[in-house]
Every structure is written in structure tokens, then in C-alpha cells.
PQR file of N, CA, C, O and H, with PARSE charges and radii, in Angstrom:
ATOM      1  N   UNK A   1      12.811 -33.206  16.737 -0.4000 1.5000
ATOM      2  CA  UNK A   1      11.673 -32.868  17.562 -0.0000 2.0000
ATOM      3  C   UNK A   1      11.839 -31.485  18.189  0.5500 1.7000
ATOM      4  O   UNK A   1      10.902 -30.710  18.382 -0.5500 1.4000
ATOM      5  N   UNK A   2      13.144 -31.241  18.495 -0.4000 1.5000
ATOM      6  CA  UNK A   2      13.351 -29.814  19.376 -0.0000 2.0000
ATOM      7  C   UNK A   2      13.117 -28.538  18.421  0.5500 1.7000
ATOM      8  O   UNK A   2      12.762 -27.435  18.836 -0.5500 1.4000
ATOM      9  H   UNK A   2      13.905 -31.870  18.338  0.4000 1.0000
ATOM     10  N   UNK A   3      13.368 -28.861  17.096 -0.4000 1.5000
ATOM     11  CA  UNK A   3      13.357 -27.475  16.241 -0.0000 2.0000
ATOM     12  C   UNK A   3      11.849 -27.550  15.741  0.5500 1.7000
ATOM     13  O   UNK A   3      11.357 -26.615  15.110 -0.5500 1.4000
ATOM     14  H   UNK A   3      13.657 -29.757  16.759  0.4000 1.0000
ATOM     15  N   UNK A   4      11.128 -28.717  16.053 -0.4000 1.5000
ATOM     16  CA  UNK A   4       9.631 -28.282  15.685 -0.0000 2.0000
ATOM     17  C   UNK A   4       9.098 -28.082  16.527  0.5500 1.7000
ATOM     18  O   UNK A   4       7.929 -28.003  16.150 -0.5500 1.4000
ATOM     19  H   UNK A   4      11.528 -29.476  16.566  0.4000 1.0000
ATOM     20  N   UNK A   5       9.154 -27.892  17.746 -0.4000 1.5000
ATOM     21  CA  UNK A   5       9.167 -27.184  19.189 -0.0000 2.0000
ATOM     22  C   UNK A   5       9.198 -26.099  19.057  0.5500 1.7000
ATOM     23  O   UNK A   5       8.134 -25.500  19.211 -0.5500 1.4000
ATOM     24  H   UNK A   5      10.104 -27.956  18.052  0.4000 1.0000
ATOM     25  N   UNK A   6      10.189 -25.469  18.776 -0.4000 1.5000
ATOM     26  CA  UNK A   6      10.673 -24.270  18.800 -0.0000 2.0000
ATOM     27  C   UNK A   6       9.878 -23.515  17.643  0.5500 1.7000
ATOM     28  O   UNK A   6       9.483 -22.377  17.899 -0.5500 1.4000
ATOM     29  H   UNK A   6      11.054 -25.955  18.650  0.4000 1.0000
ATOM     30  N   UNK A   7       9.604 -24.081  16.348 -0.4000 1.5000
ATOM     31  CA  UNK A   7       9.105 -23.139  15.216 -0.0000 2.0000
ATOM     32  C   UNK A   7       7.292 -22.940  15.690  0.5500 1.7000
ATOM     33  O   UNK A   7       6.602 -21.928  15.573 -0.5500 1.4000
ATOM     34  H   UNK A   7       9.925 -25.005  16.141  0.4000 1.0000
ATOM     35  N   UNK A   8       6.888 -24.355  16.259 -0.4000 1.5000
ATOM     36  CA  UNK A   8       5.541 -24.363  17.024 -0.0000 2.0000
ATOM     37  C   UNK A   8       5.535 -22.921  17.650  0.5500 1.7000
ATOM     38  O   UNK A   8       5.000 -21.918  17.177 -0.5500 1.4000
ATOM     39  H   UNK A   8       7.448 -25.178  16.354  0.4000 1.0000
ATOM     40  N   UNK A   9       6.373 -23.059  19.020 -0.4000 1.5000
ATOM     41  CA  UNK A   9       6.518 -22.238  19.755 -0.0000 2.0000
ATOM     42  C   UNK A   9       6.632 -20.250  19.090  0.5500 1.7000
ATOM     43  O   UNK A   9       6.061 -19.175  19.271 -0.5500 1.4000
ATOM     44  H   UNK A   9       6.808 -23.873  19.404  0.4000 1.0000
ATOM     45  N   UNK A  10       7.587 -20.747  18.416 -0.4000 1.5000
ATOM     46  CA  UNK A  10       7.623 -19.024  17.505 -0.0000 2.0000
ATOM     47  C   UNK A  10       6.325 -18.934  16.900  0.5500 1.7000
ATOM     48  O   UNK A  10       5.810 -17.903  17.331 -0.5500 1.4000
ATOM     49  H   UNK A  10       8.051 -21.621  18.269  0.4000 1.0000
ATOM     50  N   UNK A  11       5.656 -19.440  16.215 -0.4000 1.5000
ATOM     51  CA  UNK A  11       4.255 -19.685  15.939 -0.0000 2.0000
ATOM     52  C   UNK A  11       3.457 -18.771  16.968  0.5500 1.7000
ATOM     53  O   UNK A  11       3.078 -17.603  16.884 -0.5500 1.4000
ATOM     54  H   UNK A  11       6.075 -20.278  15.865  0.4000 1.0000
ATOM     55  N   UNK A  12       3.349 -19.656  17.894 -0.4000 1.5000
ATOM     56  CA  UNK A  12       2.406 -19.609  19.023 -0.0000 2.0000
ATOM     57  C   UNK A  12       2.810 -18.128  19.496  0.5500 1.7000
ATOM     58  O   UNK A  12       1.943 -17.371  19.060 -0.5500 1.4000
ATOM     59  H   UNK A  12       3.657 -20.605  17.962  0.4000 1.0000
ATOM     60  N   UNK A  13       3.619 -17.533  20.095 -0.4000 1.5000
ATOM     61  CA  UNK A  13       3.747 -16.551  20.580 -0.0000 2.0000
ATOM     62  C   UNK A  13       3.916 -15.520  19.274  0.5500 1.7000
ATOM     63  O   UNK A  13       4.085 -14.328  19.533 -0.5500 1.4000
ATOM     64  H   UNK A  13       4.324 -18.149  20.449  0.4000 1.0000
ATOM     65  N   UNK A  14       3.885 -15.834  18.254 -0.4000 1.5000
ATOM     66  CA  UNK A  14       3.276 -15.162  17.089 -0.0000 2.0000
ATOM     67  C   UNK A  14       2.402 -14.309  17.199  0.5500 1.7000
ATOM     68  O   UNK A  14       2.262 -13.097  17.360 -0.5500 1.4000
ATOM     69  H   UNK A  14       3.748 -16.802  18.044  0.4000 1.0000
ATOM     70  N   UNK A  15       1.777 -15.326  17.061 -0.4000 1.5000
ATOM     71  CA  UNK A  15      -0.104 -15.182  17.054 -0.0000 2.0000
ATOM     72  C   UNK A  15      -0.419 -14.511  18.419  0.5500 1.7000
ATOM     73  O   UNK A  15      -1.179 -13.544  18.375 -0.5500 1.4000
ATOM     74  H   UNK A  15       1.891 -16.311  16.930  0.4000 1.0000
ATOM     75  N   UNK A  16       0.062 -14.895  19.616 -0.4000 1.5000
ATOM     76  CA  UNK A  16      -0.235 -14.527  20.667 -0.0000 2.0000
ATOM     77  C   UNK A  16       0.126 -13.057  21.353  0.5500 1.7000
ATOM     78  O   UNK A  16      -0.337 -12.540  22.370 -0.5500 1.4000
ATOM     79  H   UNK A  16       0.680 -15.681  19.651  0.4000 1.0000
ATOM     80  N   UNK A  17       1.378 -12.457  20.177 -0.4000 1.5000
ATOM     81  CA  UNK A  17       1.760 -11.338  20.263 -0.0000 2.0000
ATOM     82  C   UNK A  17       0.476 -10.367  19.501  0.5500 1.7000
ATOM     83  O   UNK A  17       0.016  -9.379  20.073 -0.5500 1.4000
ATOM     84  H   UNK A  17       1.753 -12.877  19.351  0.4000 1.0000
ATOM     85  N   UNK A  18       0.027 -10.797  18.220 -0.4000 1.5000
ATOM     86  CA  UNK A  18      -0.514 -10.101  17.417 -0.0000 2.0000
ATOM     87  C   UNK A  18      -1.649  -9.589  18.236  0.5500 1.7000
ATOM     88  O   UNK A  18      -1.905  -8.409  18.476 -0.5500 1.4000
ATOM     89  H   UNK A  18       0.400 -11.599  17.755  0.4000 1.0000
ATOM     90  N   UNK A  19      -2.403 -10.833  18.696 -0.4000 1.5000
ATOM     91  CA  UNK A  19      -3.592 -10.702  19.858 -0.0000 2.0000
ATOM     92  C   UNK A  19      -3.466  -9.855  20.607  0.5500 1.7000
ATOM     93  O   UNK A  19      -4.425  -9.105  20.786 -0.5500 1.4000
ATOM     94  H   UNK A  19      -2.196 -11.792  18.501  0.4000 1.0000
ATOM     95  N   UNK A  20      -2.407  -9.674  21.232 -0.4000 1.5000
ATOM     96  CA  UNK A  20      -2.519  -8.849  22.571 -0.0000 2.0000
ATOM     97  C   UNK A  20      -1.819  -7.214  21.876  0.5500 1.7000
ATOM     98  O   UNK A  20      -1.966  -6.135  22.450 -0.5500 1.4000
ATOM     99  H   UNK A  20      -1.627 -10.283  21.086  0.4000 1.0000
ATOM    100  N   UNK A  21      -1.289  -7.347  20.939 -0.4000 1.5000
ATOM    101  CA  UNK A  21      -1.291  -5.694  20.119 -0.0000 2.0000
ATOM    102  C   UNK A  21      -2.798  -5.422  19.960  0.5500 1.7000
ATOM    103  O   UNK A  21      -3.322  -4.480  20.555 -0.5500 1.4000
ATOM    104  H   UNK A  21      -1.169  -8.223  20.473  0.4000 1.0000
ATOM    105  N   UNK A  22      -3.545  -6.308  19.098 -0.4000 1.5000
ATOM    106  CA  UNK A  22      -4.746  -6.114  18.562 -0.0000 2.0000
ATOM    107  C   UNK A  22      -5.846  -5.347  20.019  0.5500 1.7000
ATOM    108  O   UNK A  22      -6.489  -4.298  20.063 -0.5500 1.4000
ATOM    109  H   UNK A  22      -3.119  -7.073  18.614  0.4000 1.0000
ATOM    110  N   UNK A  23      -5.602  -6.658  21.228 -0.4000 1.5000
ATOM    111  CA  UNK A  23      -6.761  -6.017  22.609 -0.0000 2.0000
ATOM    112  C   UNK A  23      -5.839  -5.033  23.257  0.5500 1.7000
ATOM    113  O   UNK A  23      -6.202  -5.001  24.433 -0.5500 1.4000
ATOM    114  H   UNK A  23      -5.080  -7.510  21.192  0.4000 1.0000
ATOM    115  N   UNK A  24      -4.749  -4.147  23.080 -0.4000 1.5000
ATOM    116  CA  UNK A  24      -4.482  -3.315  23.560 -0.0000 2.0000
ATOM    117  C   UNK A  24      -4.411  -2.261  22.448  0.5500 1.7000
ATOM    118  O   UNK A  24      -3.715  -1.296  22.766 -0.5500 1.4000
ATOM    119  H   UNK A  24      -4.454  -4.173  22.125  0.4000 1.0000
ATOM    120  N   UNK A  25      -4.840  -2.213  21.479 -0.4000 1.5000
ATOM    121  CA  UNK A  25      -4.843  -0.882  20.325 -0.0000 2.0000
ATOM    122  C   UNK A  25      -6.169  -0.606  20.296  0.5500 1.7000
ATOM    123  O   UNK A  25      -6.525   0.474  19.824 -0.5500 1.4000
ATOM    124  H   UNK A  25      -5.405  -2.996  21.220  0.4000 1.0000
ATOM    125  N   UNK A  26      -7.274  -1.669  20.868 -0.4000 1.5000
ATOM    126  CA  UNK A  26      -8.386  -1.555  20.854 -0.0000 2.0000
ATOM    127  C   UNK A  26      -8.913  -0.920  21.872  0.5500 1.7000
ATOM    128  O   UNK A  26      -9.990  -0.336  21.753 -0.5500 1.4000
ATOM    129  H   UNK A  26      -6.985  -2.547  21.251  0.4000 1.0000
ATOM    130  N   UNK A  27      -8.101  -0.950  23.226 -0.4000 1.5000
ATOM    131  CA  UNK A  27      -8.246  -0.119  24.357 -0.0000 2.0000
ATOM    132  C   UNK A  27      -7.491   1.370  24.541  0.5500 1.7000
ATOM    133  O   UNK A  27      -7.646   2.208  25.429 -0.5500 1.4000
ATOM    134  H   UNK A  27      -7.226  -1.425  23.322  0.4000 1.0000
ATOM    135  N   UNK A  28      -6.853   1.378  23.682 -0.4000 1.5000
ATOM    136  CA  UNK A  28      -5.981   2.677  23.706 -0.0000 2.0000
ATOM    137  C   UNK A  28      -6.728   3.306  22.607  0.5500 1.7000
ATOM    138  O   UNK A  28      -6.507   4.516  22.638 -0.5500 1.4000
ATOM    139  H   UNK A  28      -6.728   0.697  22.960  0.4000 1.0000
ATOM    140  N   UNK A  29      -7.573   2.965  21.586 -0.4000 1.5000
ATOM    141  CA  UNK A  29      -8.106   2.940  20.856 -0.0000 2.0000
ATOM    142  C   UNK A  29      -9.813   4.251  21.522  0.5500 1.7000
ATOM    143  O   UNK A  29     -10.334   5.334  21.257 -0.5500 1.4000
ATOM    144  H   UNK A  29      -7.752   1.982  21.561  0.4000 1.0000
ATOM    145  N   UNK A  30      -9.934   3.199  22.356 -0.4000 1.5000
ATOM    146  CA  UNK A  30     -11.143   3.592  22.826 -0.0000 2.0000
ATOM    147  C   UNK A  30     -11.120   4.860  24.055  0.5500 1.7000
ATOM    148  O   UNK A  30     -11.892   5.799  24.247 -0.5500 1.4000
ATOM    149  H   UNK A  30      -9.511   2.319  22.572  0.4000 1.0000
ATOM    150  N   UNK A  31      -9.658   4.342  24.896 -0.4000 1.5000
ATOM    151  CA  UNK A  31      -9.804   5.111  25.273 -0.0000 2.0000
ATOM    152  C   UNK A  31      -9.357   6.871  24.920  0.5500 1.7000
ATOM    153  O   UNK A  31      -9.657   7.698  25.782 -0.5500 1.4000
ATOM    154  H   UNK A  31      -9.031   3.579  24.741  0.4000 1.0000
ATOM    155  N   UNK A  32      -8.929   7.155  24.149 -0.4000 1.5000
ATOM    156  CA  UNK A  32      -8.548   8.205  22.865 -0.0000 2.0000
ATOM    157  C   UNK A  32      -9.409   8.654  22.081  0.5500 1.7000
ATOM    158  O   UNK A  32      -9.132   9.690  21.475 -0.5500 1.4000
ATOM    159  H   UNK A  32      -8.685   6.483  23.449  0.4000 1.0000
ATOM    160  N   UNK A  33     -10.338   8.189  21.925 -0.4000 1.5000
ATOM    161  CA  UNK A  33     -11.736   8.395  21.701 -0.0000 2.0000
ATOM    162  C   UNK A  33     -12.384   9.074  22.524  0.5500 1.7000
ATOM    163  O   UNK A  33     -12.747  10.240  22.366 -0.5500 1.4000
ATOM    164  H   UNK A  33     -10.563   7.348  22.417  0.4000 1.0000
ATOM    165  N   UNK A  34     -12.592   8.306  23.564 -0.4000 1.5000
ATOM    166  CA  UNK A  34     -13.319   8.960  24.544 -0.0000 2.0000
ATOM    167  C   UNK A  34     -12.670  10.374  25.074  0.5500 1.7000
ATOM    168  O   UNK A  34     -13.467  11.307  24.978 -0.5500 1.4000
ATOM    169  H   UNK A  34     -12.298   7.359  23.692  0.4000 1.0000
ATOM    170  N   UNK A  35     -11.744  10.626  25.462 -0.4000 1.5000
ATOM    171  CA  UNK A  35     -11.086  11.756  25.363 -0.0000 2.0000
ATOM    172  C   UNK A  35     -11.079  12.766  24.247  0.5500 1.7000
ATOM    173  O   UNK A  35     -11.310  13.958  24.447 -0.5500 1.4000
ATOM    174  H   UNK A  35     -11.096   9.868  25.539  0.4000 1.0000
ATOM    175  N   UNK A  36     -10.824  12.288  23.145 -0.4000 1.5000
ATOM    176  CA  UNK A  36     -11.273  13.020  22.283 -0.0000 2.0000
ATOM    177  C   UNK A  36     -12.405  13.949  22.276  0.5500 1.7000
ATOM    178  O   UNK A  36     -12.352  15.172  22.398 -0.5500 1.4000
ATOM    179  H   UNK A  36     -10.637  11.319  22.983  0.4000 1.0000
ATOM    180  N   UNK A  37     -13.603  13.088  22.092 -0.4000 1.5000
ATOM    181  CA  UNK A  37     -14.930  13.108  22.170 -0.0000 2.0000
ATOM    182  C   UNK A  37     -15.501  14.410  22.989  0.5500 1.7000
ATOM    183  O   UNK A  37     -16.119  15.435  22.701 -0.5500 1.4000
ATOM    184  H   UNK A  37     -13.646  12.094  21.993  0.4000 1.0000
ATOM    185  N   UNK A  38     -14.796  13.627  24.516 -0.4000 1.5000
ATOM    186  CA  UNK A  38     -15.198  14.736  25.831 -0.0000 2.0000
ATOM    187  C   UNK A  38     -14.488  16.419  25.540  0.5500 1.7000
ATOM    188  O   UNK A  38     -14.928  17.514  25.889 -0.5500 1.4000
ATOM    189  H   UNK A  38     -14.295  12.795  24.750  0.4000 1.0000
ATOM    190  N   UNK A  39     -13.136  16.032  24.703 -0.4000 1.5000
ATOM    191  CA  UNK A  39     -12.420  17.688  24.670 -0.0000 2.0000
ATOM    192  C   UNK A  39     -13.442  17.968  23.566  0.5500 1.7000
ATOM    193  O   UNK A  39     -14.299  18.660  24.116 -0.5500 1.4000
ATOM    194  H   UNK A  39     -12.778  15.142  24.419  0.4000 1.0000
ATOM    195  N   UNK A  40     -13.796  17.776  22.253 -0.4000 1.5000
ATOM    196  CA  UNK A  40     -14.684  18.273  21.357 -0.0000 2.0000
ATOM    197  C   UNK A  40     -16.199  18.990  21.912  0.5500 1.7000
ATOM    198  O   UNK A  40     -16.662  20.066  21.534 -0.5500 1.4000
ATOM    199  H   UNK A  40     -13.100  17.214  21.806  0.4000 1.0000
ATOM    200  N   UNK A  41     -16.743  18.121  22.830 -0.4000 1.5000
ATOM    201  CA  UNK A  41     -17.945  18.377  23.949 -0.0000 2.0000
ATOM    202  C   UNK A  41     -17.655  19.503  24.176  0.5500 1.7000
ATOM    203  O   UNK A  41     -18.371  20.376  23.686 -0.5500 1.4000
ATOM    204  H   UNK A  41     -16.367  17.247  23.138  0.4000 1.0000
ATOM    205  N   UNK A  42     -16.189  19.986  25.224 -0.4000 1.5000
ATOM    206  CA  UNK A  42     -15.953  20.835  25.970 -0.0000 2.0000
ATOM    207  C   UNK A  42     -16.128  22.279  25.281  0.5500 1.7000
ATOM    208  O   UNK A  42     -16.696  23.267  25.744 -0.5500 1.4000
ATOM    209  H   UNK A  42     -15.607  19.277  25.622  0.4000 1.0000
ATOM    210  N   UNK A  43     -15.540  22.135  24.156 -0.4000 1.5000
ATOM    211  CA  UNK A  43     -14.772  23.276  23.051 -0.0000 2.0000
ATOM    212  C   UNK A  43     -16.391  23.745  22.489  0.5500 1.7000
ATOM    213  O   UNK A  43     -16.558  24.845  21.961 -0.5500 1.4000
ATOM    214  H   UNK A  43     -15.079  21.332  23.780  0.4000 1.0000
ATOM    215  N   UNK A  44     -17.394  22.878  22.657 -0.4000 1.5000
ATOM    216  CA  UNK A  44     -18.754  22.865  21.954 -0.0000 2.0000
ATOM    217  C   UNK A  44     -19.231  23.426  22.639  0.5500 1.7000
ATOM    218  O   UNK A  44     -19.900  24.377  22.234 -0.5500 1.4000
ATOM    219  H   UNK A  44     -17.258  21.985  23.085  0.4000 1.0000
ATOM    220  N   UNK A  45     -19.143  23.125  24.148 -0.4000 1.5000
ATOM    221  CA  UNK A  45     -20.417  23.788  24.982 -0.0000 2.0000
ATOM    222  C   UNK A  45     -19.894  25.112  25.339  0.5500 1.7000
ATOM    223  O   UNK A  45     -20.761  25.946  25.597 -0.5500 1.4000
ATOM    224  H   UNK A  45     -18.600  22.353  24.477  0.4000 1.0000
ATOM    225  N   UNK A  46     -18.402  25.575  25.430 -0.4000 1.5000
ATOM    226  CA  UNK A  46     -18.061  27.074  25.467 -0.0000 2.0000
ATOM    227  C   UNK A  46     -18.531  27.993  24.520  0.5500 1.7000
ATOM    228  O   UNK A  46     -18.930  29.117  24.826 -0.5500 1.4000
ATOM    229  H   UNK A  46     -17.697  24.897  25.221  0.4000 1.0000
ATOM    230  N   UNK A  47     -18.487  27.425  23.060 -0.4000 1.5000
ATOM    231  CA  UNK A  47     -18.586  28.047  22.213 -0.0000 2.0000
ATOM    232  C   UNK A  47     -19.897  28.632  21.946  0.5500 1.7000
ATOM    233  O   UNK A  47     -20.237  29.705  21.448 -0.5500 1.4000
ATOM    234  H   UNK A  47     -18.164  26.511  22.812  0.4000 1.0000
ATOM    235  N   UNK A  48     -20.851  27.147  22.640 -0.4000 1.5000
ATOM    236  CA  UNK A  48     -22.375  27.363  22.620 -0.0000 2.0000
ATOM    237  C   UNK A  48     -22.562  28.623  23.782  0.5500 1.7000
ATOM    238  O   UNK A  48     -23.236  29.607  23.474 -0.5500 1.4000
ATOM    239  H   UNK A  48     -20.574  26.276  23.045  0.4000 1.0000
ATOM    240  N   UNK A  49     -22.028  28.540  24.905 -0.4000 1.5000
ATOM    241  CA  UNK A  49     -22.125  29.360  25.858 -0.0000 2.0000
ATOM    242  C   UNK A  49     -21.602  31.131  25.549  0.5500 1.7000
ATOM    243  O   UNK A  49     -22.022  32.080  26.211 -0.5500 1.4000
ATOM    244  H   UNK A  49     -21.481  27.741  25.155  0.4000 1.0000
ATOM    245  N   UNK A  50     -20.779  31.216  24.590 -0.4000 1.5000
ATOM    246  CA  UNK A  50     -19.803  32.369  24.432 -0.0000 2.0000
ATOM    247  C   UNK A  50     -21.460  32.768  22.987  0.5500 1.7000
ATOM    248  O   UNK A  50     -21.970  33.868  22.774 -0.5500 1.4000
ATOM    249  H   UNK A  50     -20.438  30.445  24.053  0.4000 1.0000
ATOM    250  N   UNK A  51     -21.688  31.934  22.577 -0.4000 1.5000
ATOM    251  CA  UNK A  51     -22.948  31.973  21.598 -0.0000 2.0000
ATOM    252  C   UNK A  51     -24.254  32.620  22.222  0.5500 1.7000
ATOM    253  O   UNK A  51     -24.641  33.781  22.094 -0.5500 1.4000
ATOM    254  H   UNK A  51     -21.274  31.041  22.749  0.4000 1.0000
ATOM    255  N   UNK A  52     -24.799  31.645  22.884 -0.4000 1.5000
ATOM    256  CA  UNK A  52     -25.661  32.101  24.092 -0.0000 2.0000
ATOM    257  C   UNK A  52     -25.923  33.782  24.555  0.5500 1.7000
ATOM    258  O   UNK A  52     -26.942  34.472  24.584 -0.5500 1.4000
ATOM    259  H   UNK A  52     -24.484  30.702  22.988  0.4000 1.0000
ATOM    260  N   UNK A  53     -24.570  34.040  24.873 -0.4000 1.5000
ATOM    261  CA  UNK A  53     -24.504  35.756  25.417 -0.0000 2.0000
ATOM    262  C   UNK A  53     -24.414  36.361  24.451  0.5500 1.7000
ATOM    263  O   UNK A  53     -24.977  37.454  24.397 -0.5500 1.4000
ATOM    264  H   UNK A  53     -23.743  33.480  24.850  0.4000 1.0000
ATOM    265  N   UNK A  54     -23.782  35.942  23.501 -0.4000 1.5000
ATOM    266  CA  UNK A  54     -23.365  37.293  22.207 -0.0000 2.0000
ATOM    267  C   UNK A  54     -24.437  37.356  21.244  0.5500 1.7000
ATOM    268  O   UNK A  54     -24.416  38.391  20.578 -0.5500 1.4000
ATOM    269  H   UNK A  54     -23.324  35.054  23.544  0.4000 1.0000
ATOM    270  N   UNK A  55     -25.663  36.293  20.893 -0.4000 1.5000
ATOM    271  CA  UNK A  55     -26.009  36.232  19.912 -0.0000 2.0000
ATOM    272  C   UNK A  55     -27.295  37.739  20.656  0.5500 1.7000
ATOM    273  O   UNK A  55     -27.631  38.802  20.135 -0.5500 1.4000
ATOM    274  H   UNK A  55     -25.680  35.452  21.434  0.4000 1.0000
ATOM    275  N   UNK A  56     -27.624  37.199  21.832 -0.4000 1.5000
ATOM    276  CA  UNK A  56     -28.328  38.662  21.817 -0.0000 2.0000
ATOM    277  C   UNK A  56     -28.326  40.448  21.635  0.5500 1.7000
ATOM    278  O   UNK A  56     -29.152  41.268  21.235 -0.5500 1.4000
ATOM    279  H   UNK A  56     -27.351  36.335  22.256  0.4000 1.0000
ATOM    280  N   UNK A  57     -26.987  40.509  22.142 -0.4000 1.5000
ATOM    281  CA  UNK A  57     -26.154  41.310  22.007 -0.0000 2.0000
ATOM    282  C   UNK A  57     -26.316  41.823  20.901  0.5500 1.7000
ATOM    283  O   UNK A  57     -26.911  42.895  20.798 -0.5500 1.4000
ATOM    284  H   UNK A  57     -26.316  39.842  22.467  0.4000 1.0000
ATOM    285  N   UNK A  58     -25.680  40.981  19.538 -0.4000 1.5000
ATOM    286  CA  UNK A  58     -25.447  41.362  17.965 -0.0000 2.0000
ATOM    287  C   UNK A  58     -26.923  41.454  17.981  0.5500 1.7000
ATOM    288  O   UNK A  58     -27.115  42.667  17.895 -0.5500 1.4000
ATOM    289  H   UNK A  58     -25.196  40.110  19.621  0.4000 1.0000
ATOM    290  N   UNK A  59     -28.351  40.736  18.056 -0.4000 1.5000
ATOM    291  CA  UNK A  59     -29.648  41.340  17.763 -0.0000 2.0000
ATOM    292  C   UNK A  59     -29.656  42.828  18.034  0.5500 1.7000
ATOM    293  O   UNK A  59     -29.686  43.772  17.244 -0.5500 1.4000
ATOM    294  H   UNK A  59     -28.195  39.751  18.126  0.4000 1.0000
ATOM    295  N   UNK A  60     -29.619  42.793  19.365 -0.4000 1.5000
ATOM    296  CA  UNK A  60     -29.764  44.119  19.757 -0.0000 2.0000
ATOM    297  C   UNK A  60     -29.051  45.580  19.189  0.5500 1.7000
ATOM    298  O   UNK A  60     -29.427  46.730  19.419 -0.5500 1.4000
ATOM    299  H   UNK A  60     -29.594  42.026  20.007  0.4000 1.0000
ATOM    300  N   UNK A  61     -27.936  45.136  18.399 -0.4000 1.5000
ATOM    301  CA  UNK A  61     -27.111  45.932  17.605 -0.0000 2.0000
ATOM    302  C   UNK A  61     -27.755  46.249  16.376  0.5500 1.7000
ATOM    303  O   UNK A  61     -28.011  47.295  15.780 -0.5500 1.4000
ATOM    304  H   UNK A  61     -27.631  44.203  18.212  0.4000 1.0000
ATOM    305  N   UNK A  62     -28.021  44.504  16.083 -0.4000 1.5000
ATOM    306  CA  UNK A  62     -28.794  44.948  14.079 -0.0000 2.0000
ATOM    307  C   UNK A  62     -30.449  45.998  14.160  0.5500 1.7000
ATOM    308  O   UNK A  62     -31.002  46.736  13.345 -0.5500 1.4000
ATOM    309  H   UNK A  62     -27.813  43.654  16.567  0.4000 1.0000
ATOM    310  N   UNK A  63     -30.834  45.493  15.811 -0.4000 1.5000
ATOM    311  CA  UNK A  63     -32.162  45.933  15.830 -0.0000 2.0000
ATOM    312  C   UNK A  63     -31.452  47.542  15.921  0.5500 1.7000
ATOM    313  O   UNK A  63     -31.422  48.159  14.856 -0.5500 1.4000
ATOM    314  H   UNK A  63     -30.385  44.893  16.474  0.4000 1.0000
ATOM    315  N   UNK A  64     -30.975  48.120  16.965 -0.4000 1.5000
ATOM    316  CA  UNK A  64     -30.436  49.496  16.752 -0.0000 2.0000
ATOM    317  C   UNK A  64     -29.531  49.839  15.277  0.5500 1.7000
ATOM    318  O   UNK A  64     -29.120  50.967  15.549 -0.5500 1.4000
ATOM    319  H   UNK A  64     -31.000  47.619  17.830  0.4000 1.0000
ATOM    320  N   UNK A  65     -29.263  49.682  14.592 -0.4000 1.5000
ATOM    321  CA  UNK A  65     -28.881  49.875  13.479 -0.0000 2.0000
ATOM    322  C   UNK A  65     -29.649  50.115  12.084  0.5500 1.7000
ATOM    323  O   UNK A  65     -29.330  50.772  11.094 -0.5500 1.4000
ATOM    324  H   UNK A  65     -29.597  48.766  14.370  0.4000 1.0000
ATOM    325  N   UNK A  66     -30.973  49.203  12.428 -0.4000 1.5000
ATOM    326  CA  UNK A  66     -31.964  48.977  11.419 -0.0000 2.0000
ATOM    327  C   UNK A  66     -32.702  49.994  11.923  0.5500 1.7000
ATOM    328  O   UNK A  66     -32.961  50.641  10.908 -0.5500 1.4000
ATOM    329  H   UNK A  66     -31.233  48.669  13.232  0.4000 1.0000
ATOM    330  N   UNK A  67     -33.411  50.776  13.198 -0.4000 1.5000
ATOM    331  CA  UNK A  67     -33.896  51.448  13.217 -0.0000 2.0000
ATOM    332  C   UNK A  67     -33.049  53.266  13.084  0.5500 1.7000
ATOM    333  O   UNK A  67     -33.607  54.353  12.934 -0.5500 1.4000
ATOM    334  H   UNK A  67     -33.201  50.250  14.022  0.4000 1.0000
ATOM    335  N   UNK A  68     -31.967  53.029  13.181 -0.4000 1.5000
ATOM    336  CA  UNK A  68     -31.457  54.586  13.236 -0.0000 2.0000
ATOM    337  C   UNK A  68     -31.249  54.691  11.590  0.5500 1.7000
ATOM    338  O   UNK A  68     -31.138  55.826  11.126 -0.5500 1.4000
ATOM    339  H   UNK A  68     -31.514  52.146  13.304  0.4000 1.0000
ATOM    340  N   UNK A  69     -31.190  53.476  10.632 -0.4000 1.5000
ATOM    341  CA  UNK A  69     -31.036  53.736   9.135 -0.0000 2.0000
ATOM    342  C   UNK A  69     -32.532  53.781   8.751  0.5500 1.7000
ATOM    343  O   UNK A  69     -32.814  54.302   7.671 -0.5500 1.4000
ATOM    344  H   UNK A  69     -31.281  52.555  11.009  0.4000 1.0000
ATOM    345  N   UNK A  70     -33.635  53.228   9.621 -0.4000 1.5000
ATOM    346  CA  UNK A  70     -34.882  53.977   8.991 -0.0000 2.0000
ATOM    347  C   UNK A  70     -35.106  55.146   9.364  0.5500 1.7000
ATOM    348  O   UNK A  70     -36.211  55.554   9.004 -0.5500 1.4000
ATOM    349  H   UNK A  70     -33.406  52.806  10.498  0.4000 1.0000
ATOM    350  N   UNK A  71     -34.489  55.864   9.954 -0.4000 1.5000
ATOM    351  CA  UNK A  71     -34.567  57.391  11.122 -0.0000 2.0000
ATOM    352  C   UNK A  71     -34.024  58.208  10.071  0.5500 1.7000
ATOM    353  O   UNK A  71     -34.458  59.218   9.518 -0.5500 1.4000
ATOM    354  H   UNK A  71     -33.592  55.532  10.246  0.4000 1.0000
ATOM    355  N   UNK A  72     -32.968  57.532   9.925 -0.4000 1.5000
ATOM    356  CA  UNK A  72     -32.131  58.836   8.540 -0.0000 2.0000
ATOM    357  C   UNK A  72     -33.098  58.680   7.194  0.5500 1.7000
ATOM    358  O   UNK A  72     -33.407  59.557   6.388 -0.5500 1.4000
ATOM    359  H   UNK A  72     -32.616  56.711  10.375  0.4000 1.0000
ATOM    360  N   UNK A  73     -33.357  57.708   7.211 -0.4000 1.5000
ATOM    361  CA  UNK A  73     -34.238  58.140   5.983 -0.0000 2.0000
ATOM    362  C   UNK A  73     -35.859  58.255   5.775  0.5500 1.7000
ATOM    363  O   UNK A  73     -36.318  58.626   4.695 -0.5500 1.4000
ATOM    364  H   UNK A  73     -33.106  56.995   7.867  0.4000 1.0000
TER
END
């Protein structure tokens, strides 16, 4: 009776180990994600912002460029 106790038991905390890997990979999971996510956001909205200022800039360059190469010719 005691060693089918015991193999029950190894059983049980088996399974009960796997479970609690499984709801904690699922939370480390998520939360790694979410972090993720937010640094990708971050890196996005600088880039959009560093975008924002420069893209007028370079217009204003091609527009002066396009008109001093119709000037020369």
C-alpha cells in the first residue's frame, strides 16, 4: 500500500509541477510581451517623431535642388 502511495503521490505532484510551469511561463510569457511590445512602441514613436521633423526638411532640400537644376538649365 505504501509504494502505491508514493508512485500516486510522484504522479500527483507530477502533473502538479507541469501545471504550475505551464501558469507561470504563461505569465512570464505575457508579461515579456508586453514589454516587448511597449519598447517596440517606444523605438516607433521616436523614429516617427525624428520622421516628423526631417521629412520636411529633405522636401525643402529636393524642392531647392529641383529648382536651382531648372535655373542652370
Amino acid at each position: 500500500m505504501g509504494i502505491l502511495l508514493t508512485i500516486l503521490f510522484v504522479v500527483l505532484f507530477f502533473k502538479l509541477t507541469g501545471l504550475f510551469f505551464r501558469v507561470c511561463g504563461k505569465l512570464l510569457g505575457i508579461a515579456f510581451s508586453l514589454f516587448g511590445y511597449a519598447l517596440i512602441g517606444m523605438l516607433a514613436i521616436a523614429v516617427l517623431g525624428v520622421a516628423v521633423n526631417a521629412i520636411p526638411i529633405l522636401a525643402l532640400v529636393c524642392i531647392g535642388a529641383i529648382i536651382v537644376a531648372a535655373v542652370k538649365n
